[in-house]
C-alpha positions as CSV (number, residue, x, y, z in Angstrom):
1,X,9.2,82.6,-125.7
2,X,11.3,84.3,-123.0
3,X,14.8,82.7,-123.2
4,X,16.2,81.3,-120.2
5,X,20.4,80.6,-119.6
6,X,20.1,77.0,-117.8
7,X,17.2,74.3,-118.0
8,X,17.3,72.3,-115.2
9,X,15.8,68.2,-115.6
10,X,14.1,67.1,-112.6
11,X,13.9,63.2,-112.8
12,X,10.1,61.7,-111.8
13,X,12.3,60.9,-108.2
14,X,13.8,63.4,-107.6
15,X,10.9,65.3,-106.0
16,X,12.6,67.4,-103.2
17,X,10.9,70.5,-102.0
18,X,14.1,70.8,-99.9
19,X,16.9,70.8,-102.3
20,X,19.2,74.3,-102.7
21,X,18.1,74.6,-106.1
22,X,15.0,76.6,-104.9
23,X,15.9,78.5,-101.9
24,X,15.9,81.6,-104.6
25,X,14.3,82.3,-108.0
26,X,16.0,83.1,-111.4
27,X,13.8,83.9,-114.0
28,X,17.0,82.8,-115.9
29,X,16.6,79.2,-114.7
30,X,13.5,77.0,-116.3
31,X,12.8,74.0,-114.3
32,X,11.5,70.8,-116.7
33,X,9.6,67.9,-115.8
34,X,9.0,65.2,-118.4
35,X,6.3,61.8,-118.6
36,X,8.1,60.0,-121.4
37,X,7.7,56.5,-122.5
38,X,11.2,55.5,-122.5
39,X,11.2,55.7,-119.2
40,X,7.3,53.8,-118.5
41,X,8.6,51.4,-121.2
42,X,11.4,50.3,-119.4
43,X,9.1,47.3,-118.0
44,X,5.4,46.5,-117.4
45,X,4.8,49.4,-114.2
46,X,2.0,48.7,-111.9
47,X,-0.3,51.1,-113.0
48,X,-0.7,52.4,-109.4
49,X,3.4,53.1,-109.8
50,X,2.7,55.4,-113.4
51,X,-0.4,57.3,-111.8
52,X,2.1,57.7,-108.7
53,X,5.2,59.0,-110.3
54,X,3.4,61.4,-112.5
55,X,0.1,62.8,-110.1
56,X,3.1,63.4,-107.6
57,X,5.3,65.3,-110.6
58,X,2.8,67.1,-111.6
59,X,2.0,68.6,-108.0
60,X,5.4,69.3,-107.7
61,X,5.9,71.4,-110.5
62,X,2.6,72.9,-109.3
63,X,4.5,73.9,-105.8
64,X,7.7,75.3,-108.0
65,X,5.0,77.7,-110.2
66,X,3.6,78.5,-107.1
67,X,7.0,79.3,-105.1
68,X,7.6,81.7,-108.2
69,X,10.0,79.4,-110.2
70,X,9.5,78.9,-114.0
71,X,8.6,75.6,-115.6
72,X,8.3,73.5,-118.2
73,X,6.4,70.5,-117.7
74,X,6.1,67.7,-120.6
75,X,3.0,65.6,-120.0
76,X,2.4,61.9,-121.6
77,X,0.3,63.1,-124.4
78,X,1.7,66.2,-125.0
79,X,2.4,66.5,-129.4
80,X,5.5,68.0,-128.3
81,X,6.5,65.0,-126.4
82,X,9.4,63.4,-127.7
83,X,9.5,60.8,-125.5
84,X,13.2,60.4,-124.1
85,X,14.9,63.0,-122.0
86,X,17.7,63.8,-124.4
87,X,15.5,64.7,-127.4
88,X,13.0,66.6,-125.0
89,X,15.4,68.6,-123.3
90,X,17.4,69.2,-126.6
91,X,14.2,70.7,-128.0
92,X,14.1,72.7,-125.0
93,X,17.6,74.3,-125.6
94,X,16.4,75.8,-128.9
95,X,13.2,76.8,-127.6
96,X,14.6,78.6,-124.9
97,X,17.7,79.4,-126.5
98,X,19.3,78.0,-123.2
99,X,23.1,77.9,-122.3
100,X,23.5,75.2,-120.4
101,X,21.8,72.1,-119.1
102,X,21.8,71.3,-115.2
103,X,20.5,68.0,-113.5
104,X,20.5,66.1,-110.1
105,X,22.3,62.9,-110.0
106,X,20.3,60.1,-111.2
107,X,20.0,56.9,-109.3
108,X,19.8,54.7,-112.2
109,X,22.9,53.7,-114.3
110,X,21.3,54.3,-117.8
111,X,20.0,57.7,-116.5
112,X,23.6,58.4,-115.6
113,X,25.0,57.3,-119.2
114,X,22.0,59.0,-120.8
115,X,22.2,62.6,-119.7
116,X,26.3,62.6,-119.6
117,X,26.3,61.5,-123.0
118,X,24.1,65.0,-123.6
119,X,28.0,66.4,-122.8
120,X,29.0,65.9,-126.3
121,X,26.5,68.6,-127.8
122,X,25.6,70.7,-124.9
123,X,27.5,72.1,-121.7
124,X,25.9,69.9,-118.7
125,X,26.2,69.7,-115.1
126,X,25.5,67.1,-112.8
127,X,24.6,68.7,-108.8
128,X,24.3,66.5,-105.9
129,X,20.6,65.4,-105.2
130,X,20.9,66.1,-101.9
131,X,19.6,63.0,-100.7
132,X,21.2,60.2,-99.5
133,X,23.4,59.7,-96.8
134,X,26.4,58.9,-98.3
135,X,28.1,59.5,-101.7
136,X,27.4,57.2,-104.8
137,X,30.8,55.6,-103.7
138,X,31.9,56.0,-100.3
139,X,31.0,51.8,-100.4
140,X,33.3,51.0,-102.9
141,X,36.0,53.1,-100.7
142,X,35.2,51.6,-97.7
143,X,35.4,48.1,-98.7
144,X,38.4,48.7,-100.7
145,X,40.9,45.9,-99.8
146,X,38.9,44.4,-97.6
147,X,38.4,40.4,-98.7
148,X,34.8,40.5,-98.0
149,X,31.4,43.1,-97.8
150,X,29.7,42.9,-95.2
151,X,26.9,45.5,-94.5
152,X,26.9,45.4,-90.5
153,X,30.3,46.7,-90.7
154,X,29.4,49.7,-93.0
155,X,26.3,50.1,-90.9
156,X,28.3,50.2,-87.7
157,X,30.5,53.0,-89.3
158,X,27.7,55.1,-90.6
159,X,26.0,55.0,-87.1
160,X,29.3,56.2,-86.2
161,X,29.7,59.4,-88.3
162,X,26.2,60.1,-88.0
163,X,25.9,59.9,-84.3
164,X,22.7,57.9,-84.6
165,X,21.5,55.7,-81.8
166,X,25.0,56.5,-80.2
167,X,26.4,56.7,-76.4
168,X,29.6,58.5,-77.4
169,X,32.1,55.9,-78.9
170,X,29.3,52.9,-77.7
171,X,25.7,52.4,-79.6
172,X,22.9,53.0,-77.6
173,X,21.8,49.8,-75.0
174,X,25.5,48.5,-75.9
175,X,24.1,46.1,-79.1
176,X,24.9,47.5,-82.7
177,X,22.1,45.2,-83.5
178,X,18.6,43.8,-82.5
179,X,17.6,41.6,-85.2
180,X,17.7,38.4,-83.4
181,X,14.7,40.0,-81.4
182,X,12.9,41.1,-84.5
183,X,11.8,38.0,-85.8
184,X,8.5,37.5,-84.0
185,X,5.4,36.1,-86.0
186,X,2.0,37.7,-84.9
187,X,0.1,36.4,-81.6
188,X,-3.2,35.2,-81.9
189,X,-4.9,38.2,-80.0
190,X,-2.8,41.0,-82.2
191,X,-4.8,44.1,-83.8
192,X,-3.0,45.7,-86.1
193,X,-4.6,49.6,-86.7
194,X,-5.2,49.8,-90.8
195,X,-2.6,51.7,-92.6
196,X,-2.3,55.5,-93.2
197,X,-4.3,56.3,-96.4
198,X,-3.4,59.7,-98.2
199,X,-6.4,59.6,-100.7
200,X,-6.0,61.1,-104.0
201,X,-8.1,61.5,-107.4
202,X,-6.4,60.5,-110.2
203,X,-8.5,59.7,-112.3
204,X,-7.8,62.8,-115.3
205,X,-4.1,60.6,-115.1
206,X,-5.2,57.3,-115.4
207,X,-7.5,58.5,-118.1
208,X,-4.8,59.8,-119.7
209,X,-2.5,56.7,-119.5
210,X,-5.0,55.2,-121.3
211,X,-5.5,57.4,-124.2
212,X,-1.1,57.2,-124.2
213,X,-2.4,53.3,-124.3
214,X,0.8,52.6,-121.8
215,X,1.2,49.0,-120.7
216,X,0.5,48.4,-117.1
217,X,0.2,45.7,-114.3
218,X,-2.3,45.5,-111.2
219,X,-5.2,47.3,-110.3
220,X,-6.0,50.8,-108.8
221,X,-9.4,52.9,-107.6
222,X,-8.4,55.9,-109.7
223,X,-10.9,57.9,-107.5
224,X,-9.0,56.3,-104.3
225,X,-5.2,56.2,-104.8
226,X,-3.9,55.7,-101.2
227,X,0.0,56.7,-101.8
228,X,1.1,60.3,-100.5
229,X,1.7,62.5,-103.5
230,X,3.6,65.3,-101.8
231,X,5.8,66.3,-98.8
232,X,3.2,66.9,-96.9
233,X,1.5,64.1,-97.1
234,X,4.5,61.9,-96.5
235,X,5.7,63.8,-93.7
236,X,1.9,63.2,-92.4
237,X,2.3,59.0,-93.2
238,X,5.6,59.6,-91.0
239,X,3.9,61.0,-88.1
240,X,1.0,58.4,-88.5
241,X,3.9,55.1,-88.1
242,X,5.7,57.2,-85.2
243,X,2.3,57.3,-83.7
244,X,0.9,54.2,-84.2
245,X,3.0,51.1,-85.7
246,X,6.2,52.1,-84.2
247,X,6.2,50.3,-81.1
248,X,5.2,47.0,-82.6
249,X,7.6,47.4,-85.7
250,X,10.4,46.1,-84.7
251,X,8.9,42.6,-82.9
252,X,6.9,41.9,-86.0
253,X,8.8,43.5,-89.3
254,X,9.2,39.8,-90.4
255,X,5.7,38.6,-90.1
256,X,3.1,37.8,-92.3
257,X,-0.7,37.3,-92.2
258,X,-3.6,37.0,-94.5
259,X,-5.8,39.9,-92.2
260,X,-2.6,42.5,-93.3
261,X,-0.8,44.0,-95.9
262,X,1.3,46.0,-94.2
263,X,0.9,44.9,-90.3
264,X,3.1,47.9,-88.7
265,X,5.9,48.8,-91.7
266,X,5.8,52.0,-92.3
267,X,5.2,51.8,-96.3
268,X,7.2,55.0,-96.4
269,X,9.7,53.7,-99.3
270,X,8.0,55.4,-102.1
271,X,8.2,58.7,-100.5
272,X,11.5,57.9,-99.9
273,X,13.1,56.8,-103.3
274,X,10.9,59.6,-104.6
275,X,12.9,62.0,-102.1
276,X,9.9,63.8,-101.1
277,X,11.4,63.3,-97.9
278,X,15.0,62.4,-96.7
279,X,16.1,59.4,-95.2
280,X,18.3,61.5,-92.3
281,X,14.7,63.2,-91.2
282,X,12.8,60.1,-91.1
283,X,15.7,58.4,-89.1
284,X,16.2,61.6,-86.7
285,X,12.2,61.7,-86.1
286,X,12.1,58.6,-85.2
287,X,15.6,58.5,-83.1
288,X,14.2,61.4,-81.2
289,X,11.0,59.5,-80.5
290,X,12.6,57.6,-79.1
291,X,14.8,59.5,-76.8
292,X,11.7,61.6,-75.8
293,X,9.9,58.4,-74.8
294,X,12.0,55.7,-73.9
295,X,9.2,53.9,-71.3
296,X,6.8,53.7,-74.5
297,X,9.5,52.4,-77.4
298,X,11.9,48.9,-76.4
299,X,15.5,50.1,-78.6
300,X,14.8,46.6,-80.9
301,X,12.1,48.7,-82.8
302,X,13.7,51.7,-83.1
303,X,17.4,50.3,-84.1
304,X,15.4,47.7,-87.0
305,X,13.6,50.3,-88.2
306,X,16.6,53.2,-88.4
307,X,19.0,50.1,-89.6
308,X,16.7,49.5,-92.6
309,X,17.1,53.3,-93.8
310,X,20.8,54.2,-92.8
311,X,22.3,50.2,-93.2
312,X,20.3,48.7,-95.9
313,X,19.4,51.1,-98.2
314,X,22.6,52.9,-98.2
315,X,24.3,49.8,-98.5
316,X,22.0,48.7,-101.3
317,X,23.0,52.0,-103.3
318,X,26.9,51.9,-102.6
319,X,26.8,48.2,-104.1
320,X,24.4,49.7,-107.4
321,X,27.1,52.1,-108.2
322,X,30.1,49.4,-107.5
323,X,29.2,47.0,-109.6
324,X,26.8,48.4,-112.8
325,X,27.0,48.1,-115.0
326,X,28.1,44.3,-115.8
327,X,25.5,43.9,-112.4
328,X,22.7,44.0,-114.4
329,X,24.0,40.6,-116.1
330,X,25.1,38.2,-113.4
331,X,23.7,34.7,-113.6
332,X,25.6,33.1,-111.0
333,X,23.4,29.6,-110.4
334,X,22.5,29.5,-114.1
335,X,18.8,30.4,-113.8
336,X,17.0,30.4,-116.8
337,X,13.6,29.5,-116.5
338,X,10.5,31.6,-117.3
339,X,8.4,33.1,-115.1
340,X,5.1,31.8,-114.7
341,X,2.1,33.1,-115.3
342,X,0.6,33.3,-111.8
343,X,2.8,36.4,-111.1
344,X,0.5,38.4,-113.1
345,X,-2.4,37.1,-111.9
346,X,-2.4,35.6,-108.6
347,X,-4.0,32.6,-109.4
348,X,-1.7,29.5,-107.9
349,X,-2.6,26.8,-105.5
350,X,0.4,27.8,-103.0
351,X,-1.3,30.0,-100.8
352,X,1.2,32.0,-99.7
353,X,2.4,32.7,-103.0
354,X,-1.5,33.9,-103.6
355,X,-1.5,36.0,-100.9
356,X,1.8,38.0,-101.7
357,X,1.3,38.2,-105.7
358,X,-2.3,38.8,-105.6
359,X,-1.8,41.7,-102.3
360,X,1.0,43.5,-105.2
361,X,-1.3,43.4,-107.9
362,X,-3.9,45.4,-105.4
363,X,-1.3,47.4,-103.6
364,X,1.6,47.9,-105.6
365,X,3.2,46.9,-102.2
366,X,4.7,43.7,-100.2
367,X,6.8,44.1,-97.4
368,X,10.8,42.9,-97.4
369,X,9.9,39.3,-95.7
370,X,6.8,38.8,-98.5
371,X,9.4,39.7,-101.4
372,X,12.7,37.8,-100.0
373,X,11.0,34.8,-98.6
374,X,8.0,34.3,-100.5
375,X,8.2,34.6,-104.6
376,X,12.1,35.4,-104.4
377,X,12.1,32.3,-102.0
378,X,10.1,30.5,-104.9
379,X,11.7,32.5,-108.1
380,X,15.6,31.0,-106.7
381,X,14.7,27.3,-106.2
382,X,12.8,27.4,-108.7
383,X,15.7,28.6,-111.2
384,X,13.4,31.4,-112.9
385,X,15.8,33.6,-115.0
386,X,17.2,36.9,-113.3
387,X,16.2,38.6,-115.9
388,X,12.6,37.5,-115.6
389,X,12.8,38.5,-112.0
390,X,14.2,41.4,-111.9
391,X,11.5,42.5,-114.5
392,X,8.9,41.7,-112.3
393,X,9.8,43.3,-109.2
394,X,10.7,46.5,-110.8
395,X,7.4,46.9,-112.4
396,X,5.2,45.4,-109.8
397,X,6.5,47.8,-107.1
398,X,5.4,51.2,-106.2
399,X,8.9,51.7,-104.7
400,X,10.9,50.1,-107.2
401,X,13.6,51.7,-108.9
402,X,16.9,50.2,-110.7
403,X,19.5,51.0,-107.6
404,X,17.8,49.4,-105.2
405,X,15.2,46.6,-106.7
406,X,18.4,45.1,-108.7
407,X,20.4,44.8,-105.5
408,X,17.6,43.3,-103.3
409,X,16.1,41.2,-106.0
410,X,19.6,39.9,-108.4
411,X,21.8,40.2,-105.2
412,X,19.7,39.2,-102.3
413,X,16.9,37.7,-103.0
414,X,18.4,35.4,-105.9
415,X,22.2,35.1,-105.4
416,X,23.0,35.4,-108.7
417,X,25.3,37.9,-108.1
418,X,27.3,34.7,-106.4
419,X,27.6,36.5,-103.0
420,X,28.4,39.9,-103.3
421,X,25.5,40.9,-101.2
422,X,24.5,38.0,-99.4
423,X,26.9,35.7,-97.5
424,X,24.1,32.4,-98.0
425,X,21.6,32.2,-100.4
426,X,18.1,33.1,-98.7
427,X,16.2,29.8,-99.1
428,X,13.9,27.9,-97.3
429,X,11.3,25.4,-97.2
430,X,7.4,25.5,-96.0
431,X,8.8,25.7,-92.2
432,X,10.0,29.0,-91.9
433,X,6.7,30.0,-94.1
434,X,4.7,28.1,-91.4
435,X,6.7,29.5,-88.8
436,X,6.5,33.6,-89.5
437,X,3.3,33.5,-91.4
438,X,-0.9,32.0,-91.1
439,X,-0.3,31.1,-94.7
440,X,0.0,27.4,-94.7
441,X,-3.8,27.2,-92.7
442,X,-5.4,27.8,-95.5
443,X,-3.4,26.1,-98.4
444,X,-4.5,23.5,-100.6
445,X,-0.9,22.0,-100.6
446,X,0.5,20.3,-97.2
447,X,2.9,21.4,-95.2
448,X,3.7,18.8,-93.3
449,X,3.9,16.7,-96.6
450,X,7.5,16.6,-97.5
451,X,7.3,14.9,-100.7
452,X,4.2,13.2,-101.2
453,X,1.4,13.4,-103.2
454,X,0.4,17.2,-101.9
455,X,3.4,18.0,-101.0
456,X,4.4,22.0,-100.5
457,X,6.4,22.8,-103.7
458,X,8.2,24.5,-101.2
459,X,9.7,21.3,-99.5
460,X,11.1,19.2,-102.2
461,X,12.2,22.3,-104.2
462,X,14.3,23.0,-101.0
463,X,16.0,20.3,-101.0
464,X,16.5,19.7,-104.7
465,X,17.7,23.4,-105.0
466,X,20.5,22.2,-102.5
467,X,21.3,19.7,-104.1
468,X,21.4,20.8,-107.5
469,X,23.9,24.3,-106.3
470,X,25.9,21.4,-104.2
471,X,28.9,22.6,-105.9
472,X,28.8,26.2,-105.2
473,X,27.6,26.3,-101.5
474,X,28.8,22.6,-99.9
475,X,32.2,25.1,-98.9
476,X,29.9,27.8,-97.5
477,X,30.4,27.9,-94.1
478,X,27.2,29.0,-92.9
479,X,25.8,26.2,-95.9
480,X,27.6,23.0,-94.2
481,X,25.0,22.0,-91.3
482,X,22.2,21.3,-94.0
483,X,24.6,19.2,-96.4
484,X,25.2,17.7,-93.6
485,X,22.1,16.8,-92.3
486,X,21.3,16.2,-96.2
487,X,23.8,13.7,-96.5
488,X,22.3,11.8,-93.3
489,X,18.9,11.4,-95.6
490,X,18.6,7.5,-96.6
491,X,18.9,7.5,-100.3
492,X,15.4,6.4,-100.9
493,X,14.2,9.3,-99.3
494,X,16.8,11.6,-101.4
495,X,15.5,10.2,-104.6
496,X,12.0,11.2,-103.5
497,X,12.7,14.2,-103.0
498,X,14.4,15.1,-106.0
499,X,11.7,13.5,-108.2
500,X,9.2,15.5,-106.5
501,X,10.6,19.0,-107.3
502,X,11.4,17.6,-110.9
503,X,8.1,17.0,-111.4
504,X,6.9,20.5,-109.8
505,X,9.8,22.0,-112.2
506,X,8.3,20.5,-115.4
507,X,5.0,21.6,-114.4
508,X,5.4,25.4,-112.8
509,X,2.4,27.0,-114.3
510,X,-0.2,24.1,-112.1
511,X,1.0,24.8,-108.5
């Protein structure tokens, strides 16, 4: 074995053809790649999210051999394996008598603790993945003695630095924001074009996850995985949403419908948290796609798509690296009950619910407004633990990774990080359901039944989640017009309510 001075860990997202590392080859540099299972153990993965991650690693060591660098790549079932990233790449020091050990930042907190702890044997570096927009905690300096966090006023200073969507010191169309005009459900006569399909063979993977006899989620067509698996093909799923769902993103990014399961969103987040592309090029391609054809784009679809990349996800990555680790614990409303079974196999009476579980057990995909206002909508009210939660979403998605599922799903979605993301906790009954969404046509509960006999769980879990939390959100300011209206409820018709959704609540696993 020819020795090598450094061996350099590439994470399973941390797949950028792009980064500095190889704009030159040293035969003194070995480049590793590792499938290990304390990594797919973490949680149940969709299996569509394993075959993914490693198909896409694999081709990109493929590229790297290609391009004339030298590799190492440890596959699932290799006897070598040792499973972990510390005992693998220790094993690779001695084998290549190695100097030095050289990685990318990880995203993840446990990642991050994992490979600096490799500091007290070895001499390891940490380089910049190149990635993101800002630093891991340009957030936490921003917000610094500020009494609250608020991402519109991080977004509003990133759009600043950046230049995007900019008139000099002004934003472009003199509105920072659009969202007030992105909150359209779909009309009646809407075609939506089907969504980009990079189709893949994966089956000598998913043959091989079985023989490994990894624990998995959902279901996949091994012989037609639709995800891109390289640059290429995400810069190619790009060009494909620029083309055709980017004029009608913006209007419609909160609907829902039972014809689609991806209406116009892009579905570019795995190639994205995978870094197979950056978010600055998606955002400047579609910024300049804008200012090339400003008759054929209204700014509302361009500044909601470019605020989800630059605002959110940068916001939801500065907050990950403020507040791990003790993050990962927060319980604020108390939550504790288990999850039912329905999330793993679709099969529940609330329609809605149906739709969005059983289209992420197919896809290994539902869109923000599916995931915030659908089963997080359900998994708040309905006091299902955190813990539980967060387990879910991180396995079930293809884009899913600690930094930003925790965030969304803990933060966001849940409010039990008691505000530190969300002003309000994001709860609703069967109206706004109804409103954004063709759901509730086809449901065997009612609606319009607030609290009867067929009533939406939905409705009287509303209410009851309200009042049970009455204590930590009757202050909230943007909370005090539903107490209100609440407290205007005879008592008979309180009562009703309340004994509905405790009857739902003792019976989770029949709706």
């Amino acid at each position: 074995m020819k020795h090598a001075k450094i061996v350099r860990l590439i994470l399973g997202d941390q797949l950028n053809e792009c980064h500095s590392w190889f704009h030159s080859v040293n035969d003194e540099i070995v480049y590793t790649l590792m499938e290990v299972r304390s990594e797919s153990d973490v949680v149940t993965h969709h299996i569509q999210k394993i075959c993914g991650l490693f198909a896409a690693m694999r081709q990109f060591a493929q590229r790297l051999i290609e391009d004339g660098h030298r590799v190492h790549y440890i596959s699932i079932n290799d006897p070598s394996n040792e499973q972990t990233f510390s005992r693998n790449l220790t094993q690779l020091m001695s084998l290549y008598d190695a100097e030095c050990i050289e990685y990318q930042e990880p995203d993840d907190y446990r990642l991050d603790k994992e490979l600096r702890d490799l500091g007290n044997s070895y001499d390891v570096s940490m380089k910049s993945s190149e990635h993101f927009i800002t630093d891991r905690y340009d957030l936490k300096d921003f917000f610094s003695g500020k009494k609250s966090i608020i991402m519109e006023s991080f977004y509003r200073d990133l759009r600043k630095k950046t230049g995007i969507l900019m008139n000099g010191e002004k934003p472009l169309g003199d509105k920072w924001n659009y969202d007030k005009e992105n909150r359209k459900k779909l009309p009646k006569n809407f075609t939506c074009p089907p969504p980009y399909e990079c189709i893949s063979d994966v089956r000598e993977i998913y043959d091989e996850i079985q023989k490994a006899n990894l624990a998995y989620i959902g279901h996949i067509i091994p012989e037609r995985f639709i995800w891109p698996l390289n640059r290429k093909e995400s810069l190619e799923m790009l060009d494909d949403f620029i083309i055709r769902h980017l004029s009608t993103f913006g209007d419609y990014q909160d609907a829902m419908d039972e014809s689609y399961w991806s209406i116009s969103h892009s579905r570019l987040s795995f190639s994205l948290n995978t870094k197979m592309i950056s978010p600055l090029e998606v955002i400047k391609r579609v910024e300049q796609t804008y200012m090339d054809n400003p008759e054929q784009f209204a700014l509302n679809q361009i500044e909601g798509f470019i605020r989800q990349i630059l605002g959110w996800r940068e916001f939801m990555r500065g907050i990950y690296w403020m507040e791990m680790p003790h993050y990962k614990n927060l319980n604020a409303l108390d939550a504790n009950r288990k999850l039912p079974d329905y999330f793993w196999t679709g099969k529940t009476k609330m329609n809605c619910m149906k739709h969005a579980i059983n289209q992420s057990l197919d896809h290994a995909y539902a869109h923000h407004i599916q995931r915030l206002m659908v089963t997080g909508n359900f998994c708040m009210m309905a006091g299902i633990s955190p813990d539980e939660v967060d387990q879910w979403y991180l396995g079930i998605y293809i884009d899913a990774f600690e930094w930003v599922e925790i965030t969304n799903t803990r933060g966001m979605s849940q409010f039990a990080d008691g505000g530190i993301v969300a002003t309000k906790p994001y709860c609703s009954s069967s109206n706004y359901i109804n409103k954004m969404s063709n759901y509730c046509k086809g449901c065997h509960y009612d609606q319009k039944d607030k609290y009867g006999d067929n009533a939406c769980p939905f409705n009287p879990l509303y209410w009851h989640f309200l009042e049970h939390n009455r204590s930590k959100f009757q202050k909230n300011q943007r909370m005090s017009m539903i107490y209100r209206i609440w407290d205007k409820f005879d008592e008979h018709v309180k009562a009703n309510y309340i004994n509905k959704a405790k009857s739902y609540l003792n019976d989770l696993e029949s709706l």
